[in-house]
C-alpha positions in Angstrom: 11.7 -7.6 3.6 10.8 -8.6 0.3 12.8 -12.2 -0.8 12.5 -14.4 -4.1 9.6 -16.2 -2.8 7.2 -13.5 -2.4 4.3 -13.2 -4.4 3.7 -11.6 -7.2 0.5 -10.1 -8.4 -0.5 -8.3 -11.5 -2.4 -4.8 -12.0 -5.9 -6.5 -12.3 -5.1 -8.9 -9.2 -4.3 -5.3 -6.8 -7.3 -3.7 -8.2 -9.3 -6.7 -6.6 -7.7 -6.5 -3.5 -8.8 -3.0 -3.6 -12.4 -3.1 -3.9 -11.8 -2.6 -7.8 -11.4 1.3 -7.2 -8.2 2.0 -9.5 -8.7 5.6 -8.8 -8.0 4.8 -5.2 -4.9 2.8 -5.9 -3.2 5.4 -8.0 -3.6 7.9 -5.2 -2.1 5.8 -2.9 0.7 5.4 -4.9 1.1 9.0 -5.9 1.1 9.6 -1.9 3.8 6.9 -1.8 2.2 4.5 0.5 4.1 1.7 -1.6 6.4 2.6 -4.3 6.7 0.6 -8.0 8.5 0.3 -10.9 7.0 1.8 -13.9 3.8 3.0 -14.8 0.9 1.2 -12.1 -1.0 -1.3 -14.9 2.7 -2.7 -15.8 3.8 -2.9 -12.7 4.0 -6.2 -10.3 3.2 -6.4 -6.8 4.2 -8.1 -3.5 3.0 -9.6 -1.3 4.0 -6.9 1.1 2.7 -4.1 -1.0 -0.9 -6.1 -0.8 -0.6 -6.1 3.3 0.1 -2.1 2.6 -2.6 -1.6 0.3 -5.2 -3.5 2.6 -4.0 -1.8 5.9 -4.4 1.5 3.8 -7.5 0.3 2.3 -8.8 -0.2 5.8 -7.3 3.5 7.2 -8.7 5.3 4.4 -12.3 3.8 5.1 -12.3 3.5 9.1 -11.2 7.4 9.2 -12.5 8.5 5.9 -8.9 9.4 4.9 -7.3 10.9 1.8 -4.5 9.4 0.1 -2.2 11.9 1.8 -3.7 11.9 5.4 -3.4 7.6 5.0 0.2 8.0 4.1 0.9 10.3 7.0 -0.9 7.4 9.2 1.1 4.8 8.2 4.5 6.7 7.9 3.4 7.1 11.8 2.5 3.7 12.4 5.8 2.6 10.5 7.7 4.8 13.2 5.8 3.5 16.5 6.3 0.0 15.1 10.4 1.1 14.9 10.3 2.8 18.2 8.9 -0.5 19.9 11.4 -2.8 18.4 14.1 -0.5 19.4 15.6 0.5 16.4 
């Protein structure tokens, strides 16, 4: 899922993608919705993690969602998409 030619973005540039909330972003990883290396500001970030960070971005406003409650929608949402490729 993740290869050499992903992207890479820093702290700063997830914090953007975030609506600059860094409170936000440390909940969501706390509830595990994307898992890193280190402490969050030192970390680097995929491209992946950045589609998982806006699709929980977008879950946590639309339903006015916790960090927890969004990881339990997408740990879902990862299983339906499982279930309907068959594996």
């Amino acid at each position: 899922m993740h290869d050499e030619h992903d992207i890479q973005l820093s702290y700063r540039e997830i914090i953007r993608a975030c609506d600059h909330d860094a409170d936000w972003l440390l909940r969501i990883i706390e509830a595990d919705v994307i898992s890193i290396s280190g402490a969050p500001e030192a970390a680097t970030y995929s491209g992946y993690q950045l589609a998982r960070i806006r699709r929980a971005h977008r879950i946590s406003r639309d339903f006015e969602a916790s960090a927890p409650a969004t990881a339990l929608i997408l740990q879902l949402l990862d299983e339906l998409d499982a279930l309907r490729k068959g594996q």
